[in-house]
C-alpha positions in Angstrom: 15.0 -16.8 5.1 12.8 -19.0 7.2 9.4 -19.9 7.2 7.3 -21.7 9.5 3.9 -23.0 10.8 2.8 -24.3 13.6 -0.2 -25.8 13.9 -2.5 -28.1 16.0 -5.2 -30.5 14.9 -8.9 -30.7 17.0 -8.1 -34.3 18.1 -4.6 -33.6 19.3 -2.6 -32.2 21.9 0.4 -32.0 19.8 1.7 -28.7 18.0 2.9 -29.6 14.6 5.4 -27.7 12.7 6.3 -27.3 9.1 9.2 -25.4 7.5 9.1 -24.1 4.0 11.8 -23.2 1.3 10.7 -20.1 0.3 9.6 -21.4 -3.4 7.3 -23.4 -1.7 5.5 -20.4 0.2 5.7 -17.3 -2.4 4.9 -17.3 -5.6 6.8 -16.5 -8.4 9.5 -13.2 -7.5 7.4 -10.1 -10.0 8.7 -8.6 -12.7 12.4 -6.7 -11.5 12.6 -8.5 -8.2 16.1 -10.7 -7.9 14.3 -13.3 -5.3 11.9 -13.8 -1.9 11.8 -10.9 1.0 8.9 -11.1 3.3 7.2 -8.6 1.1 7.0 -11.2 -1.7 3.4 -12.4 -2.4 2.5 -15.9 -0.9 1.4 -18.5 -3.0 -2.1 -19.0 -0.5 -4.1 -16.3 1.0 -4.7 -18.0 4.4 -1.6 -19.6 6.3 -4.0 -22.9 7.2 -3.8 -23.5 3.0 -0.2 -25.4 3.6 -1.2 -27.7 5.4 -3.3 -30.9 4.3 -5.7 -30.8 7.2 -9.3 -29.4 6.5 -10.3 -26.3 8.4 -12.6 -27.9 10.9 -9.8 -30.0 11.9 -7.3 -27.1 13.2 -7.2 -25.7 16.5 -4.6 -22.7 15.6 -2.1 -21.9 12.5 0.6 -19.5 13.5 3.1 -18.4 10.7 6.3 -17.1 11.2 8.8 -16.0 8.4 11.9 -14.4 9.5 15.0 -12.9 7.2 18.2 -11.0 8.1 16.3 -7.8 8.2 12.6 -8.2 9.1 10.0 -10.8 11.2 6.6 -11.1 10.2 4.3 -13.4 12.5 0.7 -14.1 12.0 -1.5 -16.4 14.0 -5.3 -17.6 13.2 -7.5 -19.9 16.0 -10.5 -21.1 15.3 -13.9 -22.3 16.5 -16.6 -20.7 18.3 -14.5 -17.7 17.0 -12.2 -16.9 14.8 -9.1 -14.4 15.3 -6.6 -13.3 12.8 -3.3 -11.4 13.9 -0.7 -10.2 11.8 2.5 -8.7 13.1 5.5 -7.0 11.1 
């Protein structure tokens, strides 16, 4: 499985990225559940929660998390306005 964000800060023209093990993006597997799958409940509500920056100071968050058998993508900009997309 892998998981990652991209993201940019306000003062910077740069797009970050950060990979994640899947113990460090979903929380514990529930009861009867042998491991991760994109199903699997994340640790953080909002994709932007990963990474140390404070909300003000992000441009865009996009999260990717791809297995053997499904992609999910969801992206967030902000400012003036704010847009969430999810995609599975």
């Amino acid at each position: 499985m892998k998981i990652k964000i991209n993201y940019r800060l306000v003062n910077s023209q740069e797009t970050m990225e950060l990979n994640l093990l899947p113990t460090e993006y979903f929380d514990f597997p529930g009861e009867g559940e042998t491991g991760y799958s994109i199903n699997s409940i994340s640790k953080f509500i909002f994709p932007y929660e990963y990474i140390n920056y404070e909300l003000q100071d992000i441009v865009f968050v996009n999260l990717n998390i791809e297995d053997s058998k499904s992609y999910a993508r969801r992206e967030m900009f902000f400012g003036i306005k704010a847009k969430i997309q999810l995609t599975i």
